[in-house]
C-alpha positions in Angstrom: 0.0 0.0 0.0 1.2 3.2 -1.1 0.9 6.8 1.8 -2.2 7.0 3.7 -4.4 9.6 2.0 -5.8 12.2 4.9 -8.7 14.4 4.7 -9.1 16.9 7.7 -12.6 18.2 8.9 -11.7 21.1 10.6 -9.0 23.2 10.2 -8.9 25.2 14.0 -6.3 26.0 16.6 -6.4 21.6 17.1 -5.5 20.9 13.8 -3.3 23.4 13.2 -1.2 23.3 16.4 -1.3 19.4 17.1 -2.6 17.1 13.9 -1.2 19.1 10.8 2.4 19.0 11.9 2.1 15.2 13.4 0.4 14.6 9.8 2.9 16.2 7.6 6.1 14.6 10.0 4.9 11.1 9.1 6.0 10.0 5.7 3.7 7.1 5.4 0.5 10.3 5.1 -0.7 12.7 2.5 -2.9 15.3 3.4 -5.0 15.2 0.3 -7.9 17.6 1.0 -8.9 19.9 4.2 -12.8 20.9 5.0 -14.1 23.8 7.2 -17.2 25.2 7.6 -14.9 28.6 7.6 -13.2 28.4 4.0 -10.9 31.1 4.1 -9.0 29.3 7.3 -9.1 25.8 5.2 -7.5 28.0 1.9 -4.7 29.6 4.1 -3.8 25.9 5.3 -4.3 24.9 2.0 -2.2 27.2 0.3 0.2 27.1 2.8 1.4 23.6 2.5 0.3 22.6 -0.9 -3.2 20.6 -0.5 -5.1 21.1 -3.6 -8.9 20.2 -2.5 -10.6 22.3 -0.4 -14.2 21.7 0.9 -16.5 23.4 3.4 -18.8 20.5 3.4 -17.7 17.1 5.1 -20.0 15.1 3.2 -18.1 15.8 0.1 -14.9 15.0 1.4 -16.1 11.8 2.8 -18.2 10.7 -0.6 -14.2 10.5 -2.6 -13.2 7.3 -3.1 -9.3 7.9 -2.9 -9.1 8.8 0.7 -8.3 6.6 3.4 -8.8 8.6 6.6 -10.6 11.2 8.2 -9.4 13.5 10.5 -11.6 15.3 12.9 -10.9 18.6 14.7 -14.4 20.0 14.3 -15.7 21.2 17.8 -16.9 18.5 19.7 -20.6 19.4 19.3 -20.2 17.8 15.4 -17.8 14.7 16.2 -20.1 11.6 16.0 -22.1 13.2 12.7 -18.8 13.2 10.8 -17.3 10.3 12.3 -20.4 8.0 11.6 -20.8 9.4 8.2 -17.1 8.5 7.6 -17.3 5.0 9.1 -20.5 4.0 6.9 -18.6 5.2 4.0 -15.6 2.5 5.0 -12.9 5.5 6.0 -10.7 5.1 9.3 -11.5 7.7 11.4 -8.6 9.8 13.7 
């Protein structure tokens, strides 16, 4: 199996500060697309470190067929609606 392809949902202070650098260190993952109800933070992280796709709604991101994993960082509130929606479409879920 080739790199682990991430998608993040939620692009705060969490993901920022904690998962994006954990995510980028490990060379076995490739953040493929980032999602945030707040666009304009998911472009700067975007831009910033080369991710092409850019969503605001997870749905989307969890409907593509070439990622492997999910990544949630929205507020907690929003956790088990992504994380279900992820795990009935077959993704791993961080």
């Amino acid at each position: 199996m080739g790199k682990w392809r991430i998608a993040a949902v939620g692009t705060g202070n969490i993901f920022r500060g904690i998962h994006l650098p954990a995510w980028l260190a490990n060379p076995e993952a490739e953040i493929v697309a980032v999602c945030d109800a707040y666009r304009a933070g998911a472009q700067k992280i975007a831009d910033e470190h080369g991710i092409k796709d850019v969503y605001e709604d997870y749905r989307k991101v969890i409907a593509r067929d070439d990622i492997d994993v999910i990544n949630i960082c929205t507020p907690n509130l929003y956790h088990s609606e992504v994380a279900i929606a992820a795990l009935k479409a077959g993704k791993h879920v961080f």
